[in-house]
TIDRENDO-542175 format. One record per atom (N, C-alpha, C, O): residue number from 1; residue in one letter; x, y, z. Coordinates in Angstrom, 2 decimals. Example, Ala and Ser with C-alpha at 12.3 -4.5 7.8 and 13.67 -1.06 7.14 Angstrom:
# TIDRENDO-542175
PT   resi   resn         X         Y         Z
PT      1      A     13.19     -5.69      7.80
PT      1      A     12.30     -4.50      7.80
PT      1      A     13.20     -3.30      7.80
PT      1      A     14.24     -3.32      8.46
PT      2      S     12.85     -2.25      7.08
PT      2      S     13.67     -1.06      7.14
PT      2      S     12.90      0.03      7.87
PT      2      S     13.41      1.14      8.04
***
This chain:
# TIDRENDO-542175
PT   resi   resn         X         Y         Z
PT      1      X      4.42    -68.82     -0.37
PT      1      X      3.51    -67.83      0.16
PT      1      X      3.93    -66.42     -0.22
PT      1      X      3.02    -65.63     -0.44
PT      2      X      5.07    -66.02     -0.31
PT      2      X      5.82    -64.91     -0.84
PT      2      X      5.10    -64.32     -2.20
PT      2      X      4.70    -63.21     -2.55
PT      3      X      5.16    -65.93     -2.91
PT      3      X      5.41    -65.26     -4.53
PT      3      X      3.45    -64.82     -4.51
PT      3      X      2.99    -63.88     -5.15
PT      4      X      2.68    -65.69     -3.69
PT      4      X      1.26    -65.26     -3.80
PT      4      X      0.76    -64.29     -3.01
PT      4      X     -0.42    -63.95     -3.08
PT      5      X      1.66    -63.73     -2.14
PT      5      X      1.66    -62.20     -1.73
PT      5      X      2.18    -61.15     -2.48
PT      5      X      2.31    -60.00     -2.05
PT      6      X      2.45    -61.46     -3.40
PT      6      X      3.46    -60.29     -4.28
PT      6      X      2.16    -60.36     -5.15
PT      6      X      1.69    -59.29     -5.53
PT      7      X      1.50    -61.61     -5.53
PT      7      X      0.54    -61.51     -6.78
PT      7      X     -0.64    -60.71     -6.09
PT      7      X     -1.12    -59.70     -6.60
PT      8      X     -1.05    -61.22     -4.91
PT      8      X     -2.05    -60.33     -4.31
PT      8      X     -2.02    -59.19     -4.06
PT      8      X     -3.10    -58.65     -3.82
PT      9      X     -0.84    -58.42     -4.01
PT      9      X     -0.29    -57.26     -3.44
PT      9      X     -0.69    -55.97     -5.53
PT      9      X     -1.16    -54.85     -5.75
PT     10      X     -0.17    -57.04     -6.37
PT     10      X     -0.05    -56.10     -7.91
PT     10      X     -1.52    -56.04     -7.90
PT     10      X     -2.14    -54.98     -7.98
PT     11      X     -2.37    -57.85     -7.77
PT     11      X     -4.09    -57.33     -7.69
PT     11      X     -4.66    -56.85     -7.23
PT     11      X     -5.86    -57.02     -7.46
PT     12      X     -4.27    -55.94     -6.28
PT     12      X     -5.05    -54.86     -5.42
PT     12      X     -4.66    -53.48     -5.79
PT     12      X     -5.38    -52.52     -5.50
PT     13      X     -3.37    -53.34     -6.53
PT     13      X     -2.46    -52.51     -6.57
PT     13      X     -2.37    -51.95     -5.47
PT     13      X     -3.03    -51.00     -5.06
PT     14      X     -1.40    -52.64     -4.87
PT     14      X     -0.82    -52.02     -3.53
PT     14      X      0.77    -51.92     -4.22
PT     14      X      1.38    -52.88     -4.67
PT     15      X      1.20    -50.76     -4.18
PT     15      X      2.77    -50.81     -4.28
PT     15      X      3.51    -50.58     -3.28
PT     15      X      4.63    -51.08     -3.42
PT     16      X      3.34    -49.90     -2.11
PT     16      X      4.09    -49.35     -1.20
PT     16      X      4.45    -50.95     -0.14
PT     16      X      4.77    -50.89      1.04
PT     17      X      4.30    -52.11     -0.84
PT     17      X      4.88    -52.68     -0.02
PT     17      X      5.97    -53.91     -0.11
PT     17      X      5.97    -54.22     -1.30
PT     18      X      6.83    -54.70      0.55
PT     18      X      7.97    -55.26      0.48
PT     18      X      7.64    -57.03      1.26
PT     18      X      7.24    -57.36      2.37
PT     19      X      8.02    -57.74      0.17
PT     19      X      7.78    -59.36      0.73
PT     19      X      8.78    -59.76      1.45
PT     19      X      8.89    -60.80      0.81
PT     20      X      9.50    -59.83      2.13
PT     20      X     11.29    -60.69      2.41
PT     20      X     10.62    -61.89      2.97
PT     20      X      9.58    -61.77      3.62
PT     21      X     11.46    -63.64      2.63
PT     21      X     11.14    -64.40      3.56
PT     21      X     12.78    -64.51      3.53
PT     21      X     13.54    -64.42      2.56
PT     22      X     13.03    -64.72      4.76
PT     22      X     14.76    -64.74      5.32
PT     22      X     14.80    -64.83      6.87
PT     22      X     13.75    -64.99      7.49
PT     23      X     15.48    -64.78      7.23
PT     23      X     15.97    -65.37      8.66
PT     23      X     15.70    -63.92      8.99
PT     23      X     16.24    -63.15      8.20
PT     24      X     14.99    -63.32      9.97
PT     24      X     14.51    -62.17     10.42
PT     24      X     15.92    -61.09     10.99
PT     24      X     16.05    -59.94     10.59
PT     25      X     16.70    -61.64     11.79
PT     25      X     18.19    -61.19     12.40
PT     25      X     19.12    -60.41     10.94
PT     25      X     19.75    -59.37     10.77
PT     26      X     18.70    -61.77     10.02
PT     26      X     19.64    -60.47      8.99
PT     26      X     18.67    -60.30      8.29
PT     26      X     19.39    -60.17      7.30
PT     27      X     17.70    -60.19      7.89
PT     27      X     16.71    -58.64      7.17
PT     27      X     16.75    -57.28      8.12
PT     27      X     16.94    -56.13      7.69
PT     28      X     16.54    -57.66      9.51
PT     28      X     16.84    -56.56     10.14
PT     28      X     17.75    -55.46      9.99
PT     28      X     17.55    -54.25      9.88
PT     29      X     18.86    -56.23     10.00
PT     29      X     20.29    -55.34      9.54
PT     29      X     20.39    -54.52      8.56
PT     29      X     21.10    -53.51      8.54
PT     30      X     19.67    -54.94      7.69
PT     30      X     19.64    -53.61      6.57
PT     30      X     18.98    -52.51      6.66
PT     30      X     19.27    -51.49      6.03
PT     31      X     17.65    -52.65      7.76
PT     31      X     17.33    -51.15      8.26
PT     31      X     17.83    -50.29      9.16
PT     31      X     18.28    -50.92     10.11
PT     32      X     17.96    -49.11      9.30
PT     32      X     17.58    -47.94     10.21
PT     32      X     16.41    -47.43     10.63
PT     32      X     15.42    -47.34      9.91
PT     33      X     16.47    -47.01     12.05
PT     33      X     15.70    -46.20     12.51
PT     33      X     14.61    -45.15     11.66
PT     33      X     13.45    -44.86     11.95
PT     34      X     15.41    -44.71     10.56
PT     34      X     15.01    -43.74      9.66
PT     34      X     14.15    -44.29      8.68
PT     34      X     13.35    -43.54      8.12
PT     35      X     14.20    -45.67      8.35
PT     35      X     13.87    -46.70      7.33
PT     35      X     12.92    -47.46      7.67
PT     35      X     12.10    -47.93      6.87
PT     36      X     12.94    -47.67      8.95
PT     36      X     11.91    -48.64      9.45
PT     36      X     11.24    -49.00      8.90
PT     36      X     10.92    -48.03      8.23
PT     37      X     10.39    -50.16      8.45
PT     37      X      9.16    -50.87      8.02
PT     37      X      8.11    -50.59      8.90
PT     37      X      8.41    -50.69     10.09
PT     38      X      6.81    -50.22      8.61
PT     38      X      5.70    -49.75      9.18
PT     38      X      5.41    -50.85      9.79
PT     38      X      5.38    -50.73     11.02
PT     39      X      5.12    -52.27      9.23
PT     39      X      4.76    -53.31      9.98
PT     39      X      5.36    -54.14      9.33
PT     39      X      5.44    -54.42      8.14
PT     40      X      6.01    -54.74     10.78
PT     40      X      6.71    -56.21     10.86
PT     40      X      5.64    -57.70     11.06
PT     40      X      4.69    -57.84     11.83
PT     41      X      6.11    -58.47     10.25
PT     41      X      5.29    -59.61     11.01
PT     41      X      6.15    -60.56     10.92
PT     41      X      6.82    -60.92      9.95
PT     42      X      6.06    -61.25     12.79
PT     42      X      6.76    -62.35     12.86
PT     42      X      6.24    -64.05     13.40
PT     42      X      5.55    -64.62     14.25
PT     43      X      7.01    -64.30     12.36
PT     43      X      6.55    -66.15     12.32
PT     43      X      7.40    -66.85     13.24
PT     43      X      7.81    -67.83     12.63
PT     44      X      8.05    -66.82     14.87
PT     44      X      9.41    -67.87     14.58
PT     44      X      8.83    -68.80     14.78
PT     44      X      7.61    -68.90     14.87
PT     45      X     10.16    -70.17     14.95
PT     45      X     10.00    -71.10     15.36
PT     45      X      9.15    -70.97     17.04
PT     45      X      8.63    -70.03     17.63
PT     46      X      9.31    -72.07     17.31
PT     46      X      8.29    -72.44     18.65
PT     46      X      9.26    -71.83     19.92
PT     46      X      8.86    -71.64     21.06
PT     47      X     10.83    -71.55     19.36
PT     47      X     11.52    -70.92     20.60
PT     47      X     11.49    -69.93     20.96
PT     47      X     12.18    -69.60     21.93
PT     48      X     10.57    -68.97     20.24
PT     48      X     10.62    -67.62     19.79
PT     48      X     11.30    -66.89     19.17
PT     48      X     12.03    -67.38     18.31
PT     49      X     11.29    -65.24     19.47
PT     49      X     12.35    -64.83     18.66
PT     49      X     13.07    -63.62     19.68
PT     49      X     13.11    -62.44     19.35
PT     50      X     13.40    -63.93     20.43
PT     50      X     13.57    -62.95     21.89
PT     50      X     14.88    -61.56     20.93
PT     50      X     14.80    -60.33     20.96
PT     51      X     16.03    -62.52     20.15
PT     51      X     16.82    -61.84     19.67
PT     51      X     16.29    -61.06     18.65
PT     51      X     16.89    -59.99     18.67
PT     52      X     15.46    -61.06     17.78
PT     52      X     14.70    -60.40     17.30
PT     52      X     13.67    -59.29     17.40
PT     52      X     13.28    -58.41     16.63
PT     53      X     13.28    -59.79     18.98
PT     53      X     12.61    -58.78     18.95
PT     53      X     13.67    -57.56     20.09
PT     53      X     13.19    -56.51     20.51
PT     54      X     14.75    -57.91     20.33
PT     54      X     16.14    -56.92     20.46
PT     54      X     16.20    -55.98     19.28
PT     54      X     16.17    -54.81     19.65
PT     55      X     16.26    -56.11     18.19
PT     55      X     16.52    -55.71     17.08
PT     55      X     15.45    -54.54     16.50
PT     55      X     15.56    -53.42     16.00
PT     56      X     14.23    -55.56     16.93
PT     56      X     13.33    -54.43     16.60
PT     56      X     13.06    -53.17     17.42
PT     56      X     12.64    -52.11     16.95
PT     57      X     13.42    -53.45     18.96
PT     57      X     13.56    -52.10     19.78
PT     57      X     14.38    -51.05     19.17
PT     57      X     14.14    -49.90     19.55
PT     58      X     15.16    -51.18     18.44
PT     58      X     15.94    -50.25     18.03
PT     58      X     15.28    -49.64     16.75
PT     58      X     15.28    -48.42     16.59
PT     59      X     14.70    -50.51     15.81
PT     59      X     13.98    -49.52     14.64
PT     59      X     12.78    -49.19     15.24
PT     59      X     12.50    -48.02     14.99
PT     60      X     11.76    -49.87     16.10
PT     60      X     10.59    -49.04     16.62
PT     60      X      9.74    -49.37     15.22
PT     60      X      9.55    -48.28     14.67
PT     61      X      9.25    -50.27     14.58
PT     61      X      8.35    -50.10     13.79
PT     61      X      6.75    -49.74     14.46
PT     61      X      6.32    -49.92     15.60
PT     62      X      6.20    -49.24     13.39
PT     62      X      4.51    -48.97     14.02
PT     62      X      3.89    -50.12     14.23
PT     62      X      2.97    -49.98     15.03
PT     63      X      3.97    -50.71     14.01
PT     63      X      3.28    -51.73     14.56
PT     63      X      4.08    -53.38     14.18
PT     63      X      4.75    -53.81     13.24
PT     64      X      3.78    -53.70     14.95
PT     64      X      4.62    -55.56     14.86
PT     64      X      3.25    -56.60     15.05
PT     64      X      2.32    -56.37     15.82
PT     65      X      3.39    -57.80     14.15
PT     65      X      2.28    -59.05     13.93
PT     65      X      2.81    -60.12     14.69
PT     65      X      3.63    -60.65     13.95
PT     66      X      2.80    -60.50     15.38
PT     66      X      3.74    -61.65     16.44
PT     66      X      2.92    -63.01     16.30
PT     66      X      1.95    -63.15     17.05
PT     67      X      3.25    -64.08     15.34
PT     67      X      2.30    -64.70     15.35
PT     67      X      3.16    -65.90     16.25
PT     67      X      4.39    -65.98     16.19
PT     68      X      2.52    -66.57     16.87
PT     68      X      3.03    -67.83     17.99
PT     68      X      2.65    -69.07     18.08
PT     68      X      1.42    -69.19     18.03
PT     69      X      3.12    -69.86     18.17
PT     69      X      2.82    -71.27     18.74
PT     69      X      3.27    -71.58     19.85
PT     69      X      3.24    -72.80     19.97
PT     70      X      3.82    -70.89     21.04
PT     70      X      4.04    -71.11     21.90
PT     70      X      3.61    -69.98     23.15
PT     70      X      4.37    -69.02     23.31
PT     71      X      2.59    -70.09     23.89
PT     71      X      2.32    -69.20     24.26
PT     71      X      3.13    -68.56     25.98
PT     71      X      2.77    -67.66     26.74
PT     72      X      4.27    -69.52     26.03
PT     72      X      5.33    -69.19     26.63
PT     72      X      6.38    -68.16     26.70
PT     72      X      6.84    -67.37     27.52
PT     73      X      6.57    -68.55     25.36
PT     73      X      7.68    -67.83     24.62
PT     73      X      7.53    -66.52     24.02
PT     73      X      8.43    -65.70     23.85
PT     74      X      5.97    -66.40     23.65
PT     74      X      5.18    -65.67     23.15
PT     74      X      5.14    -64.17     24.15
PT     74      X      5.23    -63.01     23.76
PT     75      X      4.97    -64.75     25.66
PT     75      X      4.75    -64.03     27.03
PT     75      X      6.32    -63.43     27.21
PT     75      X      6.51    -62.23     27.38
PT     76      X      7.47    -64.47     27.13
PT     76      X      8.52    -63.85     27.25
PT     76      X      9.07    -62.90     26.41
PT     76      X      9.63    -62.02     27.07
PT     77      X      9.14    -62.69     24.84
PT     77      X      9.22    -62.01     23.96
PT     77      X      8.46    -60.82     23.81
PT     77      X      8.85    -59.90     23.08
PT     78      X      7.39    -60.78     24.47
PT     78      X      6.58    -59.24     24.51
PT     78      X      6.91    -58.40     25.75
PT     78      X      6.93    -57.18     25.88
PT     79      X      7.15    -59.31     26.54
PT     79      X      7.68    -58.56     27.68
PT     79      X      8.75    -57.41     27.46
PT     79      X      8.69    -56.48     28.26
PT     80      X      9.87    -57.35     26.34
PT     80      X     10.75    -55.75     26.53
PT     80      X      9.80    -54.79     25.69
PT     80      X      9.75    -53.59     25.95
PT     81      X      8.78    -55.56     24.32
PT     81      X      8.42    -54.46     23.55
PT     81      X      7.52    -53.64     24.46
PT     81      X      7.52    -52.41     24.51
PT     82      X      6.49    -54.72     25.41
PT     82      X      5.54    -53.44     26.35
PT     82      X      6.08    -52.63     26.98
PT     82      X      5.60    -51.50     26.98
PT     83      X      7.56    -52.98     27.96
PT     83      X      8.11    -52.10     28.23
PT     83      X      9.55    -51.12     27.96
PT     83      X     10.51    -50.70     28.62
PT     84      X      9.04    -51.06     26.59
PT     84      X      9.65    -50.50     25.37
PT     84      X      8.42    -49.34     25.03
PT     84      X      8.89    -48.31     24.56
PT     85      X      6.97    -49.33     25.17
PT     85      X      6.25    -48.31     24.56
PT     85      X      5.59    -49.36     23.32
PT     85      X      5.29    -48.76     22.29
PT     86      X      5.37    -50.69     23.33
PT     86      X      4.34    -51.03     22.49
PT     86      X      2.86    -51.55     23.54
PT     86      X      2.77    -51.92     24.71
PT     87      X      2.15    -51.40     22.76
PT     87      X      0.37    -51.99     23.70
PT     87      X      0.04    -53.47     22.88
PT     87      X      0.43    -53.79     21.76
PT     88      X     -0.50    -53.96     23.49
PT     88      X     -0.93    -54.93     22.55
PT     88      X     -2.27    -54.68     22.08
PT     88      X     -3.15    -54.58     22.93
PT     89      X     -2.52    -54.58     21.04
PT     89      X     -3.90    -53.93     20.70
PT     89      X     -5.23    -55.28     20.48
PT     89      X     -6.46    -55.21     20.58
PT     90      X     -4.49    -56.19     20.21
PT     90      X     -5.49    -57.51     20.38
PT     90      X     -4.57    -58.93     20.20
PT     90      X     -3.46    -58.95     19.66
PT     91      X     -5.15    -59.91     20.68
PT     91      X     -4.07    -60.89     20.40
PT     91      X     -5.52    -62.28     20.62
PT     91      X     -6.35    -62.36     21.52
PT     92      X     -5.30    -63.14     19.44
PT     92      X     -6.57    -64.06     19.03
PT     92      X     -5.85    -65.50     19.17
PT     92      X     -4.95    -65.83     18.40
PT     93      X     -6.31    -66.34     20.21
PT     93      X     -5.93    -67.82     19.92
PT     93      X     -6.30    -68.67     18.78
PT     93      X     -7.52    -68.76     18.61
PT     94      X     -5.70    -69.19     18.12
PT     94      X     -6.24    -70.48     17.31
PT     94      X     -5.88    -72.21     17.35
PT     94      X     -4.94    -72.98     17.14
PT     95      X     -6.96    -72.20     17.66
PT     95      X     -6.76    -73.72     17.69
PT     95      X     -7.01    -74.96     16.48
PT     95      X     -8.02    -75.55     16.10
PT     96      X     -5.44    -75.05     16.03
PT     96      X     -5.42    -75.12     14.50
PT     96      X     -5.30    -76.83     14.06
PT     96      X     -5.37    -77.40     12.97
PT     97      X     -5.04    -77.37     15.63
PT     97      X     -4.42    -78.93     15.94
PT     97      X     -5.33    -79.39     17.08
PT     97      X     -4.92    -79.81     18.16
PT     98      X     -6.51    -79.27     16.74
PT     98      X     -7.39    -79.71     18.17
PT     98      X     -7.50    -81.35     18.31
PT     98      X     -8.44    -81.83     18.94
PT     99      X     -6.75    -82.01     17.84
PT     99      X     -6.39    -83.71     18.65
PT     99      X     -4.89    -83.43     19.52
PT     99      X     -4.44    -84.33     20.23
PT    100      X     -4.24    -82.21     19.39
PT    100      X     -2.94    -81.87     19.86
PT    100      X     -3.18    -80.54     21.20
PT    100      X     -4.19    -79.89     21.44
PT    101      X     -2.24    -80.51     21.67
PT    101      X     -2.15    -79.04     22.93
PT    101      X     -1.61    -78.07     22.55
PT    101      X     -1.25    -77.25     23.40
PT    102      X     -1.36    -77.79     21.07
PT    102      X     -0.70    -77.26     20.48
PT    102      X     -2.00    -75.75     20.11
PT    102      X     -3.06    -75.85     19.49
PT    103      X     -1.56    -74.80     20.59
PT    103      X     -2.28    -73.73     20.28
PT    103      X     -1.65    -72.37     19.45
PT    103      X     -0.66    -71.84     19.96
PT    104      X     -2.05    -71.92     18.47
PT    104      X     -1.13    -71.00     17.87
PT    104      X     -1.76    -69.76     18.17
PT    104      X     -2.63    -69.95     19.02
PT    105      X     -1.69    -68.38     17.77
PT    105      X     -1.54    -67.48     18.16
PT    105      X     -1.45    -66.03     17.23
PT    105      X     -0.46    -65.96     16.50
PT    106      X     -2.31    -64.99     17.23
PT    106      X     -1.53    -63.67     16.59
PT    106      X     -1.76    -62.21     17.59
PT    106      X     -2.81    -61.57     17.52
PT    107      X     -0.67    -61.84     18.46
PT    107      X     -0.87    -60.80     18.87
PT    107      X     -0.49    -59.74     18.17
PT    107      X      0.73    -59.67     18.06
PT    108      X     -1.27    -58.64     17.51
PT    108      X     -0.88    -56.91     16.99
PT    108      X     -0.39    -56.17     18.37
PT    108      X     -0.88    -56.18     19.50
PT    109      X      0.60    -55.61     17.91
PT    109      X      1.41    -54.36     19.15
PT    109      X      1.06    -53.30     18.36
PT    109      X      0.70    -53.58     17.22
PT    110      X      1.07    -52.18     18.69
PT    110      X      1.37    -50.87     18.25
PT    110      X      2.23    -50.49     19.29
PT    110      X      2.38    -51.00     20.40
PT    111      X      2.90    -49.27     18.62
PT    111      X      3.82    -48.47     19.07
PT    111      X      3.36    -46.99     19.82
PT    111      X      3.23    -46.10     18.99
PT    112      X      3.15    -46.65     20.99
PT    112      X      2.43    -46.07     21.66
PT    112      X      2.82    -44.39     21.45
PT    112      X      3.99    -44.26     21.84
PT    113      X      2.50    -43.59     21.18
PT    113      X      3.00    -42.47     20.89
PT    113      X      3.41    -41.40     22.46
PT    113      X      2.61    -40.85     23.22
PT    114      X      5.01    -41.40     22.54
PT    114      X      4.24    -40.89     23.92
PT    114      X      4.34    -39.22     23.70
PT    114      X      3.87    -38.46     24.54
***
């Protein structure tokens, strides 16, 4: 999915932007505050990504993509960014496994200007 986001990214000519697929905890590490990525988007597993989204309180990106399959985990993990100064600006169920209870998920945050 990477390498056909990079192709979609030259056919639009979009340059200003960056693919990483990697374990989110260490891509993080290589930014600063100063560096931040405008928008994050995150895939985790079904446990969430609670430590992750630790990480991101500290760079503050403009906006974060939280996509979920667990809408548990999903509830627990947004809980420091809202009260951190992000909103959730929309968040869409999908039901991608309808013989299953399995429901996935994409909530957008922004970063609230105060």
């Amino acid at each position: 999915s990477i390498d056909k986001a990079r192709l979609n990214a030259r056919a639009n000519n979009i340059a200003n932007v960056e693919f990483i697929a990697a374990d989110a905890s260490e891509v993080l590490d290589r930014f600063s505050a100063a560096d931040a990525p405008d928008l994050v988007v995150l895939d985790p597993p079904r446990t969430g990504s609670y430590d992750t989204v630790v990480q991101l309180l500290q760079l503050q990106p403009q906006r974060i993509l939280y996509i979920s399959c667990d809408p548990a985990t999903l509830s627990r993990d947004l809980g420091p960014l809202v009260a951190d100064g992000y909103e959730v600006v929309s968040s869409q169920p999908f039901d991608l496994f309808p013989q299953t209870w399995h429901i996935e998920s994409m909530t957008l945050l922004q970063r609230v200007v105060s």
